[in-house]
C-alpha positions in Angstrom: 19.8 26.3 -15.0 17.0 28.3 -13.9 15.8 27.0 -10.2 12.5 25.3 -9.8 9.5 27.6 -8.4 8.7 26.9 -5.1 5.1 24.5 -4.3 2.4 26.8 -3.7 1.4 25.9 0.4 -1.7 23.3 -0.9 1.0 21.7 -3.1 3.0 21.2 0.2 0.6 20.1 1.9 -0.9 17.8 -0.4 2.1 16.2 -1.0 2.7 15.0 2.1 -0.4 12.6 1.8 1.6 10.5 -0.8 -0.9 10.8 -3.2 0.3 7.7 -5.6 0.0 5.7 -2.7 -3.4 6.5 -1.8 -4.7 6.3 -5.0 -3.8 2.7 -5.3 -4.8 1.9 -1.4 -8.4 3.8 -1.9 -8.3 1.4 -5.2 -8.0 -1.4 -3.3 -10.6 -0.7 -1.0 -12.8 -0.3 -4.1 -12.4 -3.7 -5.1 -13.3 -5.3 -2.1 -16.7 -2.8 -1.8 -17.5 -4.3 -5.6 -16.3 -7.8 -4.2 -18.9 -7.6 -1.5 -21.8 -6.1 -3.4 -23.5 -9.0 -5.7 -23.9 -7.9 -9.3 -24.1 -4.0 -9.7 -24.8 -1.6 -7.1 -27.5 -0.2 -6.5 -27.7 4.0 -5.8 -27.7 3.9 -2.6 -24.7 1.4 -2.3 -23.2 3.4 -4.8 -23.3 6.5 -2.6 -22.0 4.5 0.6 -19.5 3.1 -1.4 -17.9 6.7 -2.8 -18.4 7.9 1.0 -16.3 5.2 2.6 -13.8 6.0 0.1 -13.5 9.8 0.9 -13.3 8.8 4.3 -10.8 6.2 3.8 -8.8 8.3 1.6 -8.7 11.3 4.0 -7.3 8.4 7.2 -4.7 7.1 4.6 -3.9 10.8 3.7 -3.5 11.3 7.2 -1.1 8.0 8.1 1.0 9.3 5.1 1.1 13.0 7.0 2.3 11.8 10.1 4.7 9.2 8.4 6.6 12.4 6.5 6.2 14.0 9.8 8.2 11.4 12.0 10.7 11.0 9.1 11.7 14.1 8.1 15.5 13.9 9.4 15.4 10.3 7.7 13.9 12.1 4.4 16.2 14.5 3.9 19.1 12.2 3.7 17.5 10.2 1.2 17.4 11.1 -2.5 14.4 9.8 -3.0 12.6 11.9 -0.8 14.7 14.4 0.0 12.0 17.2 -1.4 9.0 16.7 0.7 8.4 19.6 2.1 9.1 18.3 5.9 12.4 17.3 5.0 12.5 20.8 3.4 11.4 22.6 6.4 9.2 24.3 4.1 6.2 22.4 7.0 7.0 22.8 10.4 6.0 19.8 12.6 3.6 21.9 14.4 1.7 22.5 11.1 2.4 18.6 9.6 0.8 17.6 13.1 -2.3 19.4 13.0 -2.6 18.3 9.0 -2.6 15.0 10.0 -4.8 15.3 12.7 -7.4 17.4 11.2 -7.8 14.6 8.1 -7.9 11.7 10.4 -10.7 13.4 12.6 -12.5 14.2 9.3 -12.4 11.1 7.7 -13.1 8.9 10.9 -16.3 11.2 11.5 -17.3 10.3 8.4 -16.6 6.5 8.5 -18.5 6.4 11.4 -21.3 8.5 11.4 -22.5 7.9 7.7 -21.2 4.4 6.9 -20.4 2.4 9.9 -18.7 2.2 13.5 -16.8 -1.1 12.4 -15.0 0.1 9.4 -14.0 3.4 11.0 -12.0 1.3 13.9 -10.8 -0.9 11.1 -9.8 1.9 9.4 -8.4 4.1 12.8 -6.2 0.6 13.2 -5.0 0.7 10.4 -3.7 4.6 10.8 -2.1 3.3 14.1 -0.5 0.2 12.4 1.2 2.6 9.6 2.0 5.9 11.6 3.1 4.2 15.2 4.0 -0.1 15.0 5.5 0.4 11.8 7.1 3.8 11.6 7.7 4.7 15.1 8.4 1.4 16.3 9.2 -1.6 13.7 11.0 0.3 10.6 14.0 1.6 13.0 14.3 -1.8 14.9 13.9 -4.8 12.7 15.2 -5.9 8.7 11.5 -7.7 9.4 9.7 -4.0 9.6 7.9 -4.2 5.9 7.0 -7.9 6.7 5.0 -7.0 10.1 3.8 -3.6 8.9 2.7 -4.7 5.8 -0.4 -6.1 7.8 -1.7 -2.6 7.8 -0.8 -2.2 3.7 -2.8 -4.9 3.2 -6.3 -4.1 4.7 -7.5 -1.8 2.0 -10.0 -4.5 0.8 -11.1 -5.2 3.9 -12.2 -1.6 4.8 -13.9 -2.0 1.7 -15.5 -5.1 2.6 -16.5 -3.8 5.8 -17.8 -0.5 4.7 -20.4 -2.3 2.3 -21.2 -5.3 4.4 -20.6 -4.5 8.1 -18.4 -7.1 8.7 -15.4 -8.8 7.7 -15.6 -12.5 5.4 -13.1 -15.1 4.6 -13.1 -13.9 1.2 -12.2 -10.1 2.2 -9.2 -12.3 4.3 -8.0 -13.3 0.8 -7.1 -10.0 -0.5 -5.8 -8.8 2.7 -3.6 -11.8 2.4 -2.5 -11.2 -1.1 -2.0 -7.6 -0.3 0.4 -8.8 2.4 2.5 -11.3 0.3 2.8 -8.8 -2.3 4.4 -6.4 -0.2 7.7 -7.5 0.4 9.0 -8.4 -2.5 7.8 -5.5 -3.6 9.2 -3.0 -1.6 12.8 -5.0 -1.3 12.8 -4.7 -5.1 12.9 -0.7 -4.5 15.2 -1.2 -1.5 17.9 -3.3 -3.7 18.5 -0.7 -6.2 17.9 2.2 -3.2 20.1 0.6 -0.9 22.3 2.8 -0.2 20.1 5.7 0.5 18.7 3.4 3.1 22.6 3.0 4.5 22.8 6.4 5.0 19.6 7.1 6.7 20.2 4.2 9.3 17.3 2.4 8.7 18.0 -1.5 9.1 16.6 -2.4 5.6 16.8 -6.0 4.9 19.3 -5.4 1.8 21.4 -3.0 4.4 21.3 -5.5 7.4 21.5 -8.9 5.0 22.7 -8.2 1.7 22.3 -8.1 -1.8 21.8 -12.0 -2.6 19.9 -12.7 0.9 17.3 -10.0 -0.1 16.9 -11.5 -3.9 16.3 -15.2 -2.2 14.1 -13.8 -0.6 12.3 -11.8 -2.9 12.2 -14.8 -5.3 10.4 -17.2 -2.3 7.7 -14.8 -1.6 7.0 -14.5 -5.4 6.3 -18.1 -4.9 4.3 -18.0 -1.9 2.5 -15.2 -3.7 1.8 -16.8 -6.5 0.0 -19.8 -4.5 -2.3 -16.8 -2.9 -3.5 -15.5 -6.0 -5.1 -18.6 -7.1 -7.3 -18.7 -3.7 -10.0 -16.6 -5.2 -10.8 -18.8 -8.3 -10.2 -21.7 -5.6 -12.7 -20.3 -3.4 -14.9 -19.4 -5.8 -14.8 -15.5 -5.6 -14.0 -15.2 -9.3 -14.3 -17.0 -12.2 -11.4 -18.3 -15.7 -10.7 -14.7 -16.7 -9.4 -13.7 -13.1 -7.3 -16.8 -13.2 -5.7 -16.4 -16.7 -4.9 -13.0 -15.6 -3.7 -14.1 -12.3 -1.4 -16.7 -14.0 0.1 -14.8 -16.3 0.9 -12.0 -13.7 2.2 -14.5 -11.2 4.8 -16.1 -14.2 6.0 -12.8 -14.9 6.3 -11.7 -11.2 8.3 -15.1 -10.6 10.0 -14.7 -13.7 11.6 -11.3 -12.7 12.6 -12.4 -9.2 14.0 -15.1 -11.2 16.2 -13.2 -13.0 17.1 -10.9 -10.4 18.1 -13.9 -8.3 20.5 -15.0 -10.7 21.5 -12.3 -12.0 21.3 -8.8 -10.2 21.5 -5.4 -11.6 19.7 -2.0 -10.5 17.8 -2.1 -13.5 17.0 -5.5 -13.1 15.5 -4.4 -9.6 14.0 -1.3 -10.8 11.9 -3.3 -13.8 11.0 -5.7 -10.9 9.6 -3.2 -8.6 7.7 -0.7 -11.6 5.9 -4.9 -12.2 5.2 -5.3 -9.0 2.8 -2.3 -9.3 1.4 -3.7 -12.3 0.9 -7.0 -11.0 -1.6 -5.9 -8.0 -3.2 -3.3 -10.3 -4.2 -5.7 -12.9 -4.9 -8.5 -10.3 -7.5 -6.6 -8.9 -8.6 -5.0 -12.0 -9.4 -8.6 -13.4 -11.3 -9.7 -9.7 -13.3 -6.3 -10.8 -14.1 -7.2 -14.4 -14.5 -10.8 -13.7 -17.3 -10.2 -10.8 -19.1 -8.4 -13.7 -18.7 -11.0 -16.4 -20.4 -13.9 -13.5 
């Protein structure tokens, strides 16, 4: 079998800003600049809305940088991540360093000099919250590291908020909550069926430190808890019946998965759970999107 060609060095480099992930948090962020703008935007919030997100993008691009960075002896005993290009050696520290520097400095310039001072420190605490609490500090130390650090997952749409508005609402609260009770189960759904990658690299992962059925409790509570969170925008008045159909029916079939996984475990089970989860916060805020329209 013929071997792979080597990433050219932008390949490499882009890489190590987790793209996927990115994606889905400058998404986020989206939806709560929509969420905050009544009916549809005008040009000029338009244009401060696609700047915050370049500038959000580039932070979160750098968080991801200096996460690969400070985990590359923990990536390259893990299958799953084994080929980043840190773990390769193929980027030296020096090199992932200044890469994450240079695209936090640029993207906080930009939050701050052409949107506004308070989401840039939003955004800059949320950079610290990923790349030190959580990945220098919690994830080594504590089963309860994805619960704490999630905090920082979870303020997308409150950067959002804050970039069109200049401040931070209850209702931008709501999806940061959400976003926070989605996480775990979420990620323990991954860490199941990974768990022994996580064994190997040492890191006390609450399926590695608890167990198998501990984790699937678990999993199958905050589904619950989850599920009560959803229903606070259409409580609240933030969206209208087609968000809380959609919201419904998402939360059934997130509960009904941790469900079955509780009762019955298999990696497949766990993988199916976790490739949901994803489409359970994508649609969520997909529907908050379409139904702010519809009102």
């Amino acid at each position: 079998m013929p071997a792979l060609p080597t990433p050219s060095k932008f390949q490499q480099f882009y890489s190590l800003t987790k793209p996927r992930v990115v994606q889905l948090i400058v998404f986020c962020a989206l939806i709560g600049m929509v969420l905050a703008v009544p009916g549809v935007p005008t040009w000029p919030e338009l244009r401060l809305g696609l700047i915050a997100c370049a500038g959000i993008w580039l932070v979160a691009g750098a968080a991801a940088a200096f996460n690969c960075l400070v985990e590359a002896g923990i990536d390259a005993r893990m299958k799953r991540t084994s080929w980043r290009a840190t773990a390769q050696g193929q980027i030296s520290n020096q090199m992932a360093l200044g890469f994450s520097a240079a695209l936090c400095v640029l993207g906080s310039s930009i939050l701050y000099f052409l949107v506004n001072p308070l989401t840039m420190w939003l955004t800059f605490a949320t950079f610290v919250g990923y790349a030190v609490v959580y990945t220098v500090i919690l994830k080594p130390l504590t089963p309860q590291n994805i619960v704490i650090g999630g905090a920082s997952g979870a303020m997308p749409p409150v950067l959002g908020w804050a970039a069109m508005t200049g401040d931070v609402s209850p209702q931008a609260l709501i999806l940061f909550l959400i976003i926070f009770l989605w996480t775990p189960p979420h990620f323990w759904a991954l860490a199941l069926y990974r768990v022994e990658d996580y064994r190997k690299s040492g890191l006390p992962m609450l399926p590695v430190t608890h167990g198998n059925e501990f984790t699937r409790l678990q999993i199958l509570l905050y589904t619950f808890v989850l599920f009560a969170a959803c229903m606070m925008p259409f409580i609240f008045q933030m969206s209208g019946w087609l968000y809380l159909a959609v919201a419904v029916v998402l939360s059934i079939g997130f509960t009904g998965y941790a469900w079955a996984l509780w009762r019955n475990y298999s990696d497949a089970l766990a993988r199916k759970t976790f490739r949901f989860s994803l489409i359970h916060l994508s649609l969520l805020f997909a529907a908050l999107l379409l139904d702010h329209y519809l009102i």
